[in-house]
VMD Tcl script that draws the C-alpha trace (Angstrom):
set ca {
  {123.76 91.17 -90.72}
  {121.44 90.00 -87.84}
  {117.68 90.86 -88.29}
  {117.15 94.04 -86.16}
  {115.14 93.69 -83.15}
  {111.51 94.38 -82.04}
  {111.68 95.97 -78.30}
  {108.85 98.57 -76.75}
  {108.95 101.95 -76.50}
  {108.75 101.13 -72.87}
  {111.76 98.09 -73.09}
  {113.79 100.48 -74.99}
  {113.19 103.48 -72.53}
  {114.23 101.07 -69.41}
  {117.18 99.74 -71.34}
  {118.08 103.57 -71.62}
  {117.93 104.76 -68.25}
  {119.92 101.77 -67.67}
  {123.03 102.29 -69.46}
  {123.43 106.30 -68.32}
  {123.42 104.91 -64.93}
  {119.62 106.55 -63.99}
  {117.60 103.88 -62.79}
  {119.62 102.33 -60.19}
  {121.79 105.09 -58.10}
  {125.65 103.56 -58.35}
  {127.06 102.95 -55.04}
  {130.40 105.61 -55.54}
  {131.94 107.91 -57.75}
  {134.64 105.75 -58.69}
  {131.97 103.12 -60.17}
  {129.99 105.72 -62.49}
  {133.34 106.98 -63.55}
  {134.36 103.14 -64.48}
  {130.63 102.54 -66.16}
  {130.68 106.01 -68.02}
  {134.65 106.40 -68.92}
  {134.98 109.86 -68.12}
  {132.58 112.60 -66.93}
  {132.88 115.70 -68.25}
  {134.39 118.62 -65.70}
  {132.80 122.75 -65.94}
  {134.40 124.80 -63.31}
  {131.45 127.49 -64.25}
  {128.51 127.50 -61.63}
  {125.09 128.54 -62.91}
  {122.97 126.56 -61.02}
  {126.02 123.82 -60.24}
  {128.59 122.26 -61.53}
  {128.45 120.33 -64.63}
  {130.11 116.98 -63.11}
  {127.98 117.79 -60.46}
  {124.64 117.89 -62.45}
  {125.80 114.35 -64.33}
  {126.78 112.54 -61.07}
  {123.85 113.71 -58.34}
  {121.29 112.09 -60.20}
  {123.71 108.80 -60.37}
  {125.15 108.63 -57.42}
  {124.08 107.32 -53.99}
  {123.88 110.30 -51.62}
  {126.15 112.49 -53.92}
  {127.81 115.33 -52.15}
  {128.53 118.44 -54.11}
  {132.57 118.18 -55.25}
  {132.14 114.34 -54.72}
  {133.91 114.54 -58.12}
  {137.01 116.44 -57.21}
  {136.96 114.99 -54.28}
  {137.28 111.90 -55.32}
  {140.09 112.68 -57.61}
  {141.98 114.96 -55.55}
  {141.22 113.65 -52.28}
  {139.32 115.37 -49.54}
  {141.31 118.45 -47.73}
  {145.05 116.67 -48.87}
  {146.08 116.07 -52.46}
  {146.22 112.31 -53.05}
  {149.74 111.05 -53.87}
  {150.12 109.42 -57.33}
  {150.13 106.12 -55.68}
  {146.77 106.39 -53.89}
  {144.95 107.77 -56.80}
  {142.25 106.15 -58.67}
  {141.44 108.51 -61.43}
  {142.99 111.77 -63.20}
  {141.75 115.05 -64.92}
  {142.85 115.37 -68.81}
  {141.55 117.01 -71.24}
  {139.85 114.57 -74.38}
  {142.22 114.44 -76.99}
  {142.23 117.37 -79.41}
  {140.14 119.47 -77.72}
  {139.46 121.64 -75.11}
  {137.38 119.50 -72.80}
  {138.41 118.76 -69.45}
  {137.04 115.67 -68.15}
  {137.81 113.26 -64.85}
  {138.78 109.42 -66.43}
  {139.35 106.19 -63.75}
  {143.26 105.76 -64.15}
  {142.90 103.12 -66.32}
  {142.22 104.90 -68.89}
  {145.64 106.26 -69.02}
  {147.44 104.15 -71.12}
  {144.86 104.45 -73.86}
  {145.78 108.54 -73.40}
  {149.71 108.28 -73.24}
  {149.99 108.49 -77.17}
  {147.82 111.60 -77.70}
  {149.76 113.33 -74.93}
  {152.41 112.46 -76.23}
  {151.68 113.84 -79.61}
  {150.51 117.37 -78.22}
  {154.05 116.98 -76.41}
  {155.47 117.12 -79.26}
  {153.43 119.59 -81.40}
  {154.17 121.79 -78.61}
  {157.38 121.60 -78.74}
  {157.69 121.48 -82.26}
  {155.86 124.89 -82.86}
  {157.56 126.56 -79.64}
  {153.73 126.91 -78.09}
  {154.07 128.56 -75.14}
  {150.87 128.82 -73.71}
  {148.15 127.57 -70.53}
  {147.50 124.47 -72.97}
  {151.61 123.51 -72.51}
  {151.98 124.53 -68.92}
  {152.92 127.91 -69.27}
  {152.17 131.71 -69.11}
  {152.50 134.07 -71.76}
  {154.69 136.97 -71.15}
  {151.70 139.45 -70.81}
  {149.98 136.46 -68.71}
  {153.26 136.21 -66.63}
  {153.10 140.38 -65.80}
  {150.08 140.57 -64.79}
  {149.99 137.73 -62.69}
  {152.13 139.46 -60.55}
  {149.87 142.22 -60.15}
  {146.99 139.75 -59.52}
  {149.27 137.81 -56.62}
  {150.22 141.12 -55.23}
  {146.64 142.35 -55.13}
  {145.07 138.48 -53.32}
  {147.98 139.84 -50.92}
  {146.96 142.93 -49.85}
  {143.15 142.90 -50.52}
  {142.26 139.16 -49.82}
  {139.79 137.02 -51.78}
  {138.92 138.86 -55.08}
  {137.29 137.85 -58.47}
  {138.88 138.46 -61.60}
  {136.33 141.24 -62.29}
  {138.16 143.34 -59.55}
  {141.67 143.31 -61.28}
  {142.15 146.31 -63.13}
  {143.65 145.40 -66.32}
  {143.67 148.17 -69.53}
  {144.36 146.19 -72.37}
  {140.90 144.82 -73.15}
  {139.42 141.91 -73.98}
  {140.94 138.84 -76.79}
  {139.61 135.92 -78.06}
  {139.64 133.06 -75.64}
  {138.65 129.25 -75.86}
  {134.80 129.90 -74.62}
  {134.58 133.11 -76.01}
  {136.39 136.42 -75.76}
  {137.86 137.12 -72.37}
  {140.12 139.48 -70.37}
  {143.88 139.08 -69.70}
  {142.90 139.35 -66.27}
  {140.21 136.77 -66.32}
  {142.13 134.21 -68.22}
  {145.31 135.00 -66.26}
  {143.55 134.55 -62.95}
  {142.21 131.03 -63.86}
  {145.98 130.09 -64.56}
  {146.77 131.07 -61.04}
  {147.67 128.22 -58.56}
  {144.89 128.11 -56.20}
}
mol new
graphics top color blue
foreach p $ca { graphics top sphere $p radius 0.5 }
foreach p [lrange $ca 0 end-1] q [lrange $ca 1 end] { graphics top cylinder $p $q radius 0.2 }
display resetview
């Protein structure tokens, strides 16, 4: 094993800031996503958007959404062919995160396996593309409502059957139902 190496406090702070992409702004989104491998997405807004947070301080005159944008494409979803990076959750758990699209053939044989765990245990849930039955019921209710009343939170859907353990913590139906909705 080499000898280990002698650097400052100061050498090892610059060499730092360097490699999380802090002491030089990158020029795009698409190049801090290629030097970082994925950057982790949080749809919740405290005081702004987790991807958001990671990628201001990074990128050159970062827009809020740049992110999203930049996957999704600004005002018209980007066709397969034009796209240059995809949301996925990391393997195994439940954190979303934007990767370049590169990185999807190192990803095709863990989707693949939760494929076929799903299948195999007849999952039938928001991880495998799917509503539950009680999900499916009240999403109905939920559309209807957005119908008639407009632009609501999930905090104005009546729903009586409480709250149930979610992924971040217990929830209601109508709350995790809502966030299945297509937007």
């Amino acid at each position: 094993m080499p000898p280990a190496l002698s650097v400052s406090q100061l050498d090892a702070r610059r060499f730092a800031r360097r490699a999380v992409g802090l002491d030089v702004p990158f020029s795009d989104v698409a190049s801090a996503l290629r030097h970082h491998g994925y950057i982790q997405i949080d749809p919740i807004n405290v005081c702004g958007r987790m991807h958001d947070l990671i990628l201001r301080n990074r990128v050159e005159n970062y827009q809020a959404d740049g992110l999203m944008r930049h996957v999704h494409g600004d005002g018209v979803n980007l066709t397969a062919g034009k796209r240059t990076a995809f949301e996925h959750h990391l393997p195994d758990s439940a954190v979303l995160t934007a990767f370049p699209l590169d990185a999807r053939s190192h990803l095709l044989a863990a989707m693949h396996q939760r494929t076929q765990r799903t299948q195999r245990t007849q999952r039938d849930g928001a991880w495998s593309g799917r509503l539950t039955p009680d999900e499916s019921d009240l999403s109905k209710d939920i559309l209807s409502e957005l119908a008639i009343r407009g632009p609501l939170s999930s905090s104005h859907i009546e729903d009586k059957r409480g709250s149930s353990p979610g992924v971040w913590g217990t929830t209601t139906l109508a709350k995790s139902t809502y966030s299945l909705l297509p937007a």
